[in-house]
PyMOL CGO cylinders between C-alpha atoms (Angstrom):
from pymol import cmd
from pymol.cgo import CYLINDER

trace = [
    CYLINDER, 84.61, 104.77, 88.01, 82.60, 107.87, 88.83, 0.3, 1, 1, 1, 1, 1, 1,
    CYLINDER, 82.60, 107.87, 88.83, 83.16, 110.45, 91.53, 0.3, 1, 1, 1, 1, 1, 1,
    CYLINDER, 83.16, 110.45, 91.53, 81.77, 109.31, 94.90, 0.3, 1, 1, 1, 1, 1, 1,
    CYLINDER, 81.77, 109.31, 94.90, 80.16, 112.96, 95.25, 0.3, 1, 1, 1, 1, 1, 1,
    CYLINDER, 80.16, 112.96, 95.25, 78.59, 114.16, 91.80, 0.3, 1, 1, 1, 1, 1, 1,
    CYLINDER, 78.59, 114.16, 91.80, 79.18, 110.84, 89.69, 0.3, 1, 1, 1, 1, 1, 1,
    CYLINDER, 79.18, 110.84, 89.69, 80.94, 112.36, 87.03, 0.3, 1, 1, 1, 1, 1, 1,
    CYLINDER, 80.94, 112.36, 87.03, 83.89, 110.70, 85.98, 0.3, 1, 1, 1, 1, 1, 1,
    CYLINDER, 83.89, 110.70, 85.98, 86.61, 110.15, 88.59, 0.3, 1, 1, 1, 1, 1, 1,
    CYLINDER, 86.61, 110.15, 88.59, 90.22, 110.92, 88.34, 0.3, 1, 1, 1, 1, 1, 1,
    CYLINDER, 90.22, 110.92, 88.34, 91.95, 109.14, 91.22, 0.3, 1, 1, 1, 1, 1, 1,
    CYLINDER, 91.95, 109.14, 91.22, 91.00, 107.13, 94.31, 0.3, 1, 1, 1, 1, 1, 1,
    CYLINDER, 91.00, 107.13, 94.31, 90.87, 108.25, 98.17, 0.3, 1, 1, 1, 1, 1, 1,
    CYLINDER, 90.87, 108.25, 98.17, 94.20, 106.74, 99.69, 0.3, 1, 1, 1, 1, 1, 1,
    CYLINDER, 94.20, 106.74, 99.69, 92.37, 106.36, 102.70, 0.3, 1, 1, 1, 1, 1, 1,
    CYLINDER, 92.37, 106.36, 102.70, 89.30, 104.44, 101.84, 0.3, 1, 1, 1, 1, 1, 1,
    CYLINDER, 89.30, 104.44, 101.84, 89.38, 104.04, 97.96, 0.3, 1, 1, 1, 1, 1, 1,
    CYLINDER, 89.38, 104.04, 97.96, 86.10, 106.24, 97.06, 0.3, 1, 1, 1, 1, 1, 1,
    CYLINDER, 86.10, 106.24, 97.06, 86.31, 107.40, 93.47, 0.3, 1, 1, 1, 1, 1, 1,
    CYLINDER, 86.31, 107.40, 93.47, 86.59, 111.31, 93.35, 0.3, 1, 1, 1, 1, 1, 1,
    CYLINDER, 86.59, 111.31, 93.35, 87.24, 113.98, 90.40, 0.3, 1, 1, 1, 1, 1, 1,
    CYLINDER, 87.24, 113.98, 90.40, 89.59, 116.69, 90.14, 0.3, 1, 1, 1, 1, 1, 1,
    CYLINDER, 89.59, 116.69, 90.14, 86.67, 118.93, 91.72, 0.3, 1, 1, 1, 1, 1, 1,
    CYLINDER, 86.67, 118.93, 91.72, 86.33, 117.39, 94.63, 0.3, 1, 1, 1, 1, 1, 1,
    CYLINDER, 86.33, 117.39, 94.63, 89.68, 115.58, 95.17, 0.3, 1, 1, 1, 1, 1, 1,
    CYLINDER, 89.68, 115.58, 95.17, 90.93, 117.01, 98.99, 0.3, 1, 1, 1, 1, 1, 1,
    CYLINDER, 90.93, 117.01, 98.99, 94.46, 116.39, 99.92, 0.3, 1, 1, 1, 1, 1, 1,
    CYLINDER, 94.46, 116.39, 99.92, 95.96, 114.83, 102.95, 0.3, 1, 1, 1, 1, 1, 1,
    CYLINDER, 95.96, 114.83, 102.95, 99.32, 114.42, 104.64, 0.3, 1, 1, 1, 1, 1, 1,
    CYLINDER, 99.32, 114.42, 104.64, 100.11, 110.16, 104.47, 0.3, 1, 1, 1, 1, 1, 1,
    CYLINDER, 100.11, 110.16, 104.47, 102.12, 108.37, 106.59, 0.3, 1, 1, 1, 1, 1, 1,
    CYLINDER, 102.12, 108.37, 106.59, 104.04, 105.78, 105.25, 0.3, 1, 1, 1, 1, 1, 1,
    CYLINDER, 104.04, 105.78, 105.25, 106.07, 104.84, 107.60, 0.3, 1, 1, 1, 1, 1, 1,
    CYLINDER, 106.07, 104.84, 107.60, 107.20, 105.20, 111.70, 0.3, 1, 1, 1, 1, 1, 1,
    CYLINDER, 107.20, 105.20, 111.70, 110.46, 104.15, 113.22, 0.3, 1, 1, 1, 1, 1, 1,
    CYLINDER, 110.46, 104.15, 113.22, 112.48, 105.03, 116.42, 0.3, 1, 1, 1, 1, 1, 1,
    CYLINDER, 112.48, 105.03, 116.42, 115.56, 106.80, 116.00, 0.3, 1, 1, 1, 1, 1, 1,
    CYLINDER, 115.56, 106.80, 116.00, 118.67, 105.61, 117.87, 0.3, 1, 1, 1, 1, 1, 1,
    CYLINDER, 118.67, 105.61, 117.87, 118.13, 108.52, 120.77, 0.3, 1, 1, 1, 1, 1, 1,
    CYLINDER, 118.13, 108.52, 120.77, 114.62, 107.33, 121.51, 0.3, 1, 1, 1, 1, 1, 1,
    CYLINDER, 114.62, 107.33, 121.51, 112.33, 109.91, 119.56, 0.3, 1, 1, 1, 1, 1, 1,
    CYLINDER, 112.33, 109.91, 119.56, 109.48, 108.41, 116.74, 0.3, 1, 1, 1, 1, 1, 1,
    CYLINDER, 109.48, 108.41, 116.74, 109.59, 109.87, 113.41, 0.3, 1, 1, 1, 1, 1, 1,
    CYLINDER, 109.59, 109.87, 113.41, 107.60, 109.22, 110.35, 0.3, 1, 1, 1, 1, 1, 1,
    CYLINDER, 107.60, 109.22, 110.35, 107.57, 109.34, 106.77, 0.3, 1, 1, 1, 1, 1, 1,
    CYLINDER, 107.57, 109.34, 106.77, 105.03, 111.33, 105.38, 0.3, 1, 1, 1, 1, 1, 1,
    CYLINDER, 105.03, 111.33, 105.38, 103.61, 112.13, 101.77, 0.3, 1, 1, 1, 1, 1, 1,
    CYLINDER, 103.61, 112.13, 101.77, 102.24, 115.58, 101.44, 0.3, 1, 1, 1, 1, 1, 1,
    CYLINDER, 102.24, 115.58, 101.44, 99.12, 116.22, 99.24, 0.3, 1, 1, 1, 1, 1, 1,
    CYLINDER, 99.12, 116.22, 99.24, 97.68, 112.58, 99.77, 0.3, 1, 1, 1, 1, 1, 1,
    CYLINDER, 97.68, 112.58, 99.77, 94.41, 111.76, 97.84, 0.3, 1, 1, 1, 1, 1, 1,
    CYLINDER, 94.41, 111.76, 97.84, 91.66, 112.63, 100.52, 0.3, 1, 1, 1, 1, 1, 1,
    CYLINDER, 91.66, 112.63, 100.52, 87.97, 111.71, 99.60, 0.3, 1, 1, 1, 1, 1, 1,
    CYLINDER, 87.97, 111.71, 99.60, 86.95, 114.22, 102.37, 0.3, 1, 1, 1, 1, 1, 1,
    CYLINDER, 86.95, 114.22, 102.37, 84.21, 111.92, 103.58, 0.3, 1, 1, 1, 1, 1, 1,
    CYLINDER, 84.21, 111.92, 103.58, 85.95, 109.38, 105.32, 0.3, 1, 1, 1, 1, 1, 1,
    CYLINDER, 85.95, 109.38, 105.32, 87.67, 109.78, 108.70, 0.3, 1, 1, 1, 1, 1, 1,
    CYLINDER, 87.67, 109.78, 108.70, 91.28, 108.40, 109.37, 0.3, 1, 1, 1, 1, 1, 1,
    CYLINDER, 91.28, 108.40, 109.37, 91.72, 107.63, 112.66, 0.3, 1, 1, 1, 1, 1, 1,
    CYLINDER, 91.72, 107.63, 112.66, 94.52, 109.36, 114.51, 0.3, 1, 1, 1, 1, 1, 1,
    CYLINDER, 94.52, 109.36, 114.51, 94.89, 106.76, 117.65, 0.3, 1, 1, 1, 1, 1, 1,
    CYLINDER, 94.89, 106.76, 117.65, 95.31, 102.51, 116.12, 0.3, 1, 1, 1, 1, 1, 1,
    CYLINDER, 95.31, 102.51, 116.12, 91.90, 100.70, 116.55, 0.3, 1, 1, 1, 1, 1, 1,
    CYLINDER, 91.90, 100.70, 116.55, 91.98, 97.31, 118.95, 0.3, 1, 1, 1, 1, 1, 1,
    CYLINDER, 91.98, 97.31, 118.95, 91.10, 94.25, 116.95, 0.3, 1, 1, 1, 1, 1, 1,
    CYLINDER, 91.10, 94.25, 116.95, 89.27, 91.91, 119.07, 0.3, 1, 1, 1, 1, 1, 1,
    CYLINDER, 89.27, 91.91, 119.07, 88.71, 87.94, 118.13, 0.3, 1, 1, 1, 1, 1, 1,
    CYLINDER, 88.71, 87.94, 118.13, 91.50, 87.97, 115.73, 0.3, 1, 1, 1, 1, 1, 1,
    CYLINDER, 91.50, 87.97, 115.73, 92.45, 84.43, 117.08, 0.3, 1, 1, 1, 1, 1, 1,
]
cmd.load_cgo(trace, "trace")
C-alpha cells in the first residue's frame, strides 16, 4: 500500500478509517475500546494511547443515528 498523503510506501493503517500512511505522516490518537458502567453509576472506558491517526479523517465524538436499518 502507499501512504494516503505522499504515496510513498506505507507503514501502518489509520485505526479510524484504514487510509494507508508512512512513518512521516502517521498522527496518533487516543482509541477507545471499550465503555462500561461501574457498579456506583459512573461510565468509564478503555482507551489505547498513541492510536494510528491518518489525520484526515474525523471521528465523531457523539454516535451517529442509523435510519432504515429495518
Amino acid at each position: 500500500m502507499e501512504c494516503w498523503h505522499c504515496e510513498r510506501p506505507a507503514h501502518a493503517a489509520c485505526r479510524f478509517c484504514g487510509r494507508a500512511v508512512c512513518k512521516t505522516h502517521t498522527q496518533e490518537m487516543p482509541y477507545i475500546i471499550h465503555t462500561y458502567r461501574t457498579a456506583s453509576g459512573s461510565y468509564k472506558a478503555i482507551v489505547v494511547a498513541g492510536a494510528v491517526y491518518c489525520g484526515v479523517c474525523r471521528p465523531q465524538q457523539d454516535p451517529v443515528e442509523l435510519k432504515n436499518m429495518e
